[in-house]
C-alpha positions in Angstrom: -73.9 20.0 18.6 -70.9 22.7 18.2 -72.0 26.1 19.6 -70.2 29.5 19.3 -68.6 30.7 22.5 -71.4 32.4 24.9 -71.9 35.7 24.5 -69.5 35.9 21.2 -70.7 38.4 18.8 -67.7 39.1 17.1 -67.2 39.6 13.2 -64.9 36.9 13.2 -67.6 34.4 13.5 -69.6 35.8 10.8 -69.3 34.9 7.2 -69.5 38.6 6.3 -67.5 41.6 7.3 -64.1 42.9 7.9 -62.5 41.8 11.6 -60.2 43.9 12.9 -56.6 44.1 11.9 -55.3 42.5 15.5 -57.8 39.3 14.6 -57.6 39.0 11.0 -53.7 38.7 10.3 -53.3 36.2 13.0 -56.3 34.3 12.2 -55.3 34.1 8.7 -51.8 32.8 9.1 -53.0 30.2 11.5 -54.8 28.9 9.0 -51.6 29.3 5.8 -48.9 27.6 8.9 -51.5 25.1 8.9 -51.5 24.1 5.3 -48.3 25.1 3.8 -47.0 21.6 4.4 -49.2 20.0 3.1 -49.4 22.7 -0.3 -45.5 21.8 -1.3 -44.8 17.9 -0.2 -46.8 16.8 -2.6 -44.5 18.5 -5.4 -41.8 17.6 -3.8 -43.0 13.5 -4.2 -44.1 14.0 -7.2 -41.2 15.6 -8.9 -39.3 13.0 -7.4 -40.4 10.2 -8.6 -41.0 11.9 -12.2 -36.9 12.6 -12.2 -37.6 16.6 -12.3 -35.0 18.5 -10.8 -33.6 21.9 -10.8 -36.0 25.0 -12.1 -38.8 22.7 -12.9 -39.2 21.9 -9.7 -39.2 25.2 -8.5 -42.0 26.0 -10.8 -44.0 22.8 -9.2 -44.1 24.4 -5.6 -44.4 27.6 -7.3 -47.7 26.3 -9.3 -48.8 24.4 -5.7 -49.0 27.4 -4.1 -50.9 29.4 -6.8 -53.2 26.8 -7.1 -54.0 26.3 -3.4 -54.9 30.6 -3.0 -57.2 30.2 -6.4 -58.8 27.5 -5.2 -59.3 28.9 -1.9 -60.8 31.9 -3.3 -63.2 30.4 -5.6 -64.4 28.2 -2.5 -64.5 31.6 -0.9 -66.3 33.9 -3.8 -68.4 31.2 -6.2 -68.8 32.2 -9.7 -72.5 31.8 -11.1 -73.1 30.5 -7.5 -72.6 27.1 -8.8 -68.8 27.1 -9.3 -67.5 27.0 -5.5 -69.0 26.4 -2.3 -69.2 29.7 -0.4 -68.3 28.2 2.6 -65.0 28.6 4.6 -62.3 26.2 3.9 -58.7 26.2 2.5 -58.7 24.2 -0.9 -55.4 23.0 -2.4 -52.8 20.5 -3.6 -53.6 17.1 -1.6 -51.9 14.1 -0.1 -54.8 11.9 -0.7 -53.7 11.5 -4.9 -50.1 11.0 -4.1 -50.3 6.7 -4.4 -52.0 6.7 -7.5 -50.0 9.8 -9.0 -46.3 8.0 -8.1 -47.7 4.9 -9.7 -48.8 6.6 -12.9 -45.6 9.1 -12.9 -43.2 6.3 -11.9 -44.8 4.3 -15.6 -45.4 7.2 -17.9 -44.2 10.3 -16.2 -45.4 13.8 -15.7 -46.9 14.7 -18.9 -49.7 11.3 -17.9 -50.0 12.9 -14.4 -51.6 15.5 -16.1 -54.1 14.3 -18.7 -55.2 12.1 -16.5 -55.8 14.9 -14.3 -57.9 16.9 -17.2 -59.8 13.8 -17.6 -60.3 13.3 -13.4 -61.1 16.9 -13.4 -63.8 16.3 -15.5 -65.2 13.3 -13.6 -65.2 15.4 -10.4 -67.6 18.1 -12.1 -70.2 15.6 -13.1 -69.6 13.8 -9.3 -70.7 17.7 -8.4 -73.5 18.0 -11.0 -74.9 14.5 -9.9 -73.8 14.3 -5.9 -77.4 14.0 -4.5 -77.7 10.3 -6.7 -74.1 9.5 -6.5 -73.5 10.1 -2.6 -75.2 6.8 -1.4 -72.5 4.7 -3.0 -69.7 6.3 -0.3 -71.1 5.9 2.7 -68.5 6.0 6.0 -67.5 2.9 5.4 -66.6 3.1 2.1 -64.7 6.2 2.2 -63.2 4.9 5.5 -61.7 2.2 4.2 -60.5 3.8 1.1 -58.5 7.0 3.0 -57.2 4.0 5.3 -55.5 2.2 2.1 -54.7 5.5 1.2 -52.6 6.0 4.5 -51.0 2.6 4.6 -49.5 3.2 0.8 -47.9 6.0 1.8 -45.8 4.3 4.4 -43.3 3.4 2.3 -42.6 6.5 0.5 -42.3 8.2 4.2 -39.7 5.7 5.3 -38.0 6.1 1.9 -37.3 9.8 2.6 -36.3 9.3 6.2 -33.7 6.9 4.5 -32.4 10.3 2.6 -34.6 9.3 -0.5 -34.1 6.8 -3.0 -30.7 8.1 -5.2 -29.5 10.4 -2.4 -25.9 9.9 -1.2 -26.8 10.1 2.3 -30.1 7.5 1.6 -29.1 4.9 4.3 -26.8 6.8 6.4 -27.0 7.6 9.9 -26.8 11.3 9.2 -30.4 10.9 7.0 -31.8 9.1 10.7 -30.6 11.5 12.5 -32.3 14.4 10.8 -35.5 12.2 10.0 -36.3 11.5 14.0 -35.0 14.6 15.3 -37.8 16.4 12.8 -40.4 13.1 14.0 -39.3 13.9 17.8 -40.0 17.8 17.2 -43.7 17.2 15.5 -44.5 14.5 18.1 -43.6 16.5 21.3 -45.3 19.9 19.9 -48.4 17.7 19.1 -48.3 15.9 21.7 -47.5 18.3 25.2 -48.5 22.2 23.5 -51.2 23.9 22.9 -52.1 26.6 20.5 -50.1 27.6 17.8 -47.4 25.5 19.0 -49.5 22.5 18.2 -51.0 23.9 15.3 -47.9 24.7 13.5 -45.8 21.3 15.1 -45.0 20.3 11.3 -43.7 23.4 10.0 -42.0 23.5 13.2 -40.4 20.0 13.1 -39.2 21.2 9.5 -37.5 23.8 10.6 -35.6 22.4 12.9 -34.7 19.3 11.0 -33.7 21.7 8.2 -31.1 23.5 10.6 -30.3 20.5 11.5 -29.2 19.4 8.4 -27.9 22.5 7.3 -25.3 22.1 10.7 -24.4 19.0 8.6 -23.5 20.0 5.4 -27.1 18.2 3.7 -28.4 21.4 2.5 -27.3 22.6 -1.1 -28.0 26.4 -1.3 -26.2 26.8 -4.5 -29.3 27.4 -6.7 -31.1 29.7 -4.6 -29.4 32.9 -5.8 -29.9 32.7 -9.5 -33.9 32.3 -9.0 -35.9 35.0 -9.7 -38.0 37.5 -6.9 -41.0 37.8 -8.8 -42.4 35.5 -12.0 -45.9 34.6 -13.6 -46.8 31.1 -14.0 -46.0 29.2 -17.3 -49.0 27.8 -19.4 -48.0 24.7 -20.3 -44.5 24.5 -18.5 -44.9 20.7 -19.4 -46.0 18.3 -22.4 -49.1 16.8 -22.0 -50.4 13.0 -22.5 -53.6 11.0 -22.2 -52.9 7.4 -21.3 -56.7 6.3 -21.0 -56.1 3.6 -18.4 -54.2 6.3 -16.4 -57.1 8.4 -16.9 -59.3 5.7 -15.5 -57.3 4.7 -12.3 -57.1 8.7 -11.3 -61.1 9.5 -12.3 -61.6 6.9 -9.7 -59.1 8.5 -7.3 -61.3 12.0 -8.2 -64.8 10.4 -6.9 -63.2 9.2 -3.5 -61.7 12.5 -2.7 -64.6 14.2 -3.8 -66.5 12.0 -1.0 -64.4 13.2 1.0 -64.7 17.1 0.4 -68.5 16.0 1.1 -67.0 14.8 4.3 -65.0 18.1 4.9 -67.7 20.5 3.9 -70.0 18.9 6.4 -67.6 19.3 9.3 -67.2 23.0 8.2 -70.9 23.8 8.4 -71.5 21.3 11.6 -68.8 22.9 13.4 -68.2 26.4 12.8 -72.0 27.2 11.4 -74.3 24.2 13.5 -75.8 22.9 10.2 -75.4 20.5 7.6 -74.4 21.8 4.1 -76.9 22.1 1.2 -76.8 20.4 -2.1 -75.7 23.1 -3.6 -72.7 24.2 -1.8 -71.9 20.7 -2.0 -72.1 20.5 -5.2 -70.6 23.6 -5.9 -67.7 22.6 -3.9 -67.0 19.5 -5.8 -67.5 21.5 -9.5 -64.8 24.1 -7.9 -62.3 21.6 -6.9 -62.4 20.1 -10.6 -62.2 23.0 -12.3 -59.1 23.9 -10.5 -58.0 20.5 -11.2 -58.5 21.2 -14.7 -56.8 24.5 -14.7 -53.7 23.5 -12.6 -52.7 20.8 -15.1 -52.8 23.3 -18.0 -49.7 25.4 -15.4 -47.6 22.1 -14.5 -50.1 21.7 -10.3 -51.3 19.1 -9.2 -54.8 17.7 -8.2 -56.8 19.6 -5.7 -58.6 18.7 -2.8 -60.0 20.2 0.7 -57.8 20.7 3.8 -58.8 18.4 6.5 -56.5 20.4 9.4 -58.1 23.7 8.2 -61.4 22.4 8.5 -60.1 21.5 12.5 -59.5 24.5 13.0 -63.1 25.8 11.7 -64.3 23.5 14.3 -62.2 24.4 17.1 -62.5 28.0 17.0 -65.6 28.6 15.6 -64.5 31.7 12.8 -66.0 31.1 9.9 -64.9 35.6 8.6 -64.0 34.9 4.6 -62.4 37.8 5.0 -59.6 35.5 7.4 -59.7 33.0 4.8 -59.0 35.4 2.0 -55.8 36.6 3.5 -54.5 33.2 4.1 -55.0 32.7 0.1 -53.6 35.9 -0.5 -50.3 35.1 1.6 -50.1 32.1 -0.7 -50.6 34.0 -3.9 -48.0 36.6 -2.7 -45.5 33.4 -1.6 -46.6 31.5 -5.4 -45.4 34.4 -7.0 -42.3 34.6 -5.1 -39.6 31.8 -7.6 -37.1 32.6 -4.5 -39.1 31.3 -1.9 -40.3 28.3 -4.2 -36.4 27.6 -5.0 -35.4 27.5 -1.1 -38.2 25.4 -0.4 -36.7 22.7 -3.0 -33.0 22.8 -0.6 -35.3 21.0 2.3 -33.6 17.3 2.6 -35.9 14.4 1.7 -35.2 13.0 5.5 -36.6 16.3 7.0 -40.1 15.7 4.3 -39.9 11.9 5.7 -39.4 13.0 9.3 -42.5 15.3 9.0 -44.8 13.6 6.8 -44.6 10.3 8.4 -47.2 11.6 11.3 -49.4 13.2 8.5 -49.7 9.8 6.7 -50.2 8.0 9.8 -53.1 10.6 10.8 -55.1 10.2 7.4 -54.8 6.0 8.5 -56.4 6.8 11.5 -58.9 8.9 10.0 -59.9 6.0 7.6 -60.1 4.0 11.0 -62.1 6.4 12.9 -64.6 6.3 10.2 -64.8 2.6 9.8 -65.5 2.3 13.5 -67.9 5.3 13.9 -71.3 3.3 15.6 -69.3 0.2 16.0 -67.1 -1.7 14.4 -69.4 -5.3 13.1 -68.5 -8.5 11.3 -69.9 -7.3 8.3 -67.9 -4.5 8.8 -64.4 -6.2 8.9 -65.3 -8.6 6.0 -65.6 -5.0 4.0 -62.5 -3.7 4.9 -60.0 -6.8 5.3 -60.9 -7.8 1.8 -61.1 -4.6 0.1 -57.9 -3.6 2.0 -55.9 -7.1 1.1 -56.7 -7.0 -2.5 -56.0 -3.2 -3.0 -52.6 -4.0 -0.4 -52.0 -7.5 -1.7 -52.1 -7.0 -5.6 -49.5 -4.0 -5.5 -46.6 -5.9 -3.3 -46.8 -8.6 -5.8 -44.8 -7.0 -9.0 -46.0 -8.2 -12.3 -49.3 -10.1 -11.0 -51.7 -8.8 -13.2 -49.4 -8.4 -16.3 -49.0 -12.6 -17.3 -50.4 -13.8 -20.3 -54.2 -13.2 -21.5 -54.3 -9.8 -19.6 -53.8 -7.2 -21.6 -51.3 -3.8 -20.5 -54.1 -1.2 -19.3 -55.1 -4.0 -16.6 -51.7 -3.5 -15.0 -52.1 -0.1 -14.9 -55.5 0.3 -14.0 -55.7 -2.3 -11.0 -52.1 -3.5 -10.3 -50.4 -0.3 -10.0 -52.2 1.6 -7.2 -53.9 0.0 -4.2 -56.0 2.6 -3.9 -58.3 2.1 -7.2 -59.0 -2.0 -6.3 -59.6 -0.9 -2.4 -61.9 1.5 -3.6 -64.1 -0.3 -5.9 -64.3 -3.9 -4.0 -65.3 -1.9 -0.8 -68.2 -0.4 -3.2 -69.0 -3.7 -4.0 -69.1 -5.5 -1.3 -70.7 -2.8 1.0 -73.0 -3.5 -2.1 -73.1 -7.4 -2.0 -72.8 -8.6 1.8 -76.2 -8.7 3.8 -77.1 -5.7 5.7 -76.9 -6.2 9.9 -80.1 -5.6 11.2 -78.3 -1.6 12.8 -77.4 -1.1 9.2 -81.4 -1.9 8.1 -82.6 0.6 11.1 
């Protein structure tokens, strides 16, 4: 069991109360180096693949990081005391929706991305209202398997951008290599042979220096920075907005699994920084928060939201659990979201620095999936659960077109065949369902 420091009676490891000045600011911007990554890549993809350029991609970033300090601060300061978890963790934009949003935005574009979002929104609060009965269904395994598939499809979009990005003049060239390991090298070394902050921040770091990098190689475009505003609000309803019900249906699923996994992230909050499980209800708040935010974001052109993995390791590495260190780090990203400037430079990063950076992240979460598969063993039954769920949800989306012949009718496609994450997902449910229980599972 995780136990605070001997002899530590310091604010900072209390939920209430104001730390000093010399604790709080540096505690809180360990926690905003650690997710600012993964707050804008996700726009970044996203717009990408949707063909948004220019301002409207500015207000994407912009919108990510607005979302991510709300969401933060209603996980921080629940409304009702059912809407949030009062617990310490960073909430925000997520990786873990990135397969199934490329494969909806690449079809029907943004305006789908976000009804189905509304509508996946929605399934998330009644996953929340309902966790206690629905919980069962995503045990380890499950959830393993499913944030391994999850890691595996986004191999190829991580290569893609260390190619330059699909449409880039430099996509293939030595120059977009160069960058793309130079960043990888950075991340891997700093992750690899530091300690603190040096490893905590070895992403933002690698970024960096890829982006001077590039910048010493004539990839960076600068040009639209300077006409971008210091200060603006938020748009309501920057973009159009579309419900395609068997988009709705392939992200609702994609909600339940990362709500599974905000169980997952919740528990290791409270286990590690607090020595005790969570209750229903901060569970369940949790899970109603995130989907409200959901709901909310899509109305402002954001994305889906989801907890912070690397924040919750740092909950369990250094024990502070202070809201008030978690409220400045979603204030910095409030002040930062309201900053069009910043959002705008942020858009000039090369997609071979994003690939060089990303590619660890993606290959963490597919570890992750394994770690979980394996936890108490890894068992026949086990493997027969995750090499079939794995090759159908895999196997279905290499082969173009496979699900769209004759007698199957267009949502089918969509659904199952455009996003290996939805068929993993549900034939691991089934067959953790189906297959015989070894006689550990029984005990």
């Amino acid at each position: 069991m995780n136990t605070k420091p001997t002899g530590q009676t310091d604010v900072v490891f209390q939920w209430q109360g104001i730390p000093q000045p010399g604790q709080l600011v540096p505690l809180g911007l360990q926690h905003v180096v650690a997710a600012v990554v993964g707050i804008i890549t996700p726009a970044m993809l996203i717009a990408d693949v949707c063909g948004i350029t220019g301002s409207d991609r500015t207000l994407m970033i912009q919108v990510s990081l607005l979302l991510t300090a709300l969401a933060t601060l209603l996980q921080l300061f629940p409304l009702f005391r059912r809407i949030g978890a009062g617990l310490p963790v960073v909430m925000g934009i997520s990786f873990a929706y990135i397969p199934t949003l490329q494969a909806i935005g690449g079809q029907f574009g943004l305006p789908t991305i976000l009804g189905a979002e509304i509508v996946g929104g929605v399934v998330a609060i009644v996953f929340g209202l309902f966790v206690k009965w629905i919980r069962p269904l995503f045990p380890p395994l499950v959830t393993g398997t499913v944030i391994f598939t999850i890691g595996l499809s986004l191999y190829p979009t991580a290569v893609r951008y260390m190619a330059g990005g699909s449409g880039s003049e430099w996509f293939g060239t030595p120059k977009s290599w160069l960058v793309a390991l130079v960043t990888l090298a950075v991340v891997v070394f700093l992750n690899n042979f530091t300690k603190g902050i040096l490893k905590l921040a070895s992403i933002l770091i690698g970024m960096i220096a890829g982006y001077l990098l590039s910048l010493c190689l004539g990839m960076v475009d600068l040009s639209g920075v300077g006409g971008s505003a210091w200060f603006a609000l938020p748009e309501f309803m920057p973009f159009e907005i579309k419900f395609v019900p068997a988009a709705c249906v392939s992200l609702g699923i994609v909600y339940v699994v990362n709500a599974v996994q905000t169980i997952g992230d919740l528990s290791s909050t409270t286990m590690g920084g607090m020595d005790r499980m969570p209750t229903d209800r901060e569970l369940s708040g949790g899970i109603i928060g995130q989907g409200i935010m959901s709901i909310l974001g899509a109305f402002f052109g954001g994305l889906p939201a989801a907890t912070y993995s690397q924040n919750v390791g740092i909950v369990t590495v250094n024990k502070v659990i202070n809201r008030a260190v978690f409220a400045l780090a979603a204030v910095i990203l409030l002040v930062a979201g309201l900053m069009p400037k910043f959002a705008s430079l942020l858009t000039t990063i090369p997609q071979c620095v994003i690939g060089g950076a990303t590619i660890s992240v993606f290959a963490t979460i597919t570890m992750t999936g394994i770690r979980m598969i394996t936890e108490g063993g890894f068992t026949p039954r086990k493997s027969a659960v995750v090499g079939l769920a794995v090759a159908l949800g895999v196997g279905i989306t290499q082969v173009s077109g496979c699900l769209s012949g004759a007698g199957f009718p267009e949502w089918v496609s969509t659904v199952f065949g455009s996003s290996s994450v939805v068929v993993s997902t549900l034939a691991a449910i089934l067959l953790n369902l189906i297959l015989p229980r070894e006689r550990e599972d029984k005990a």
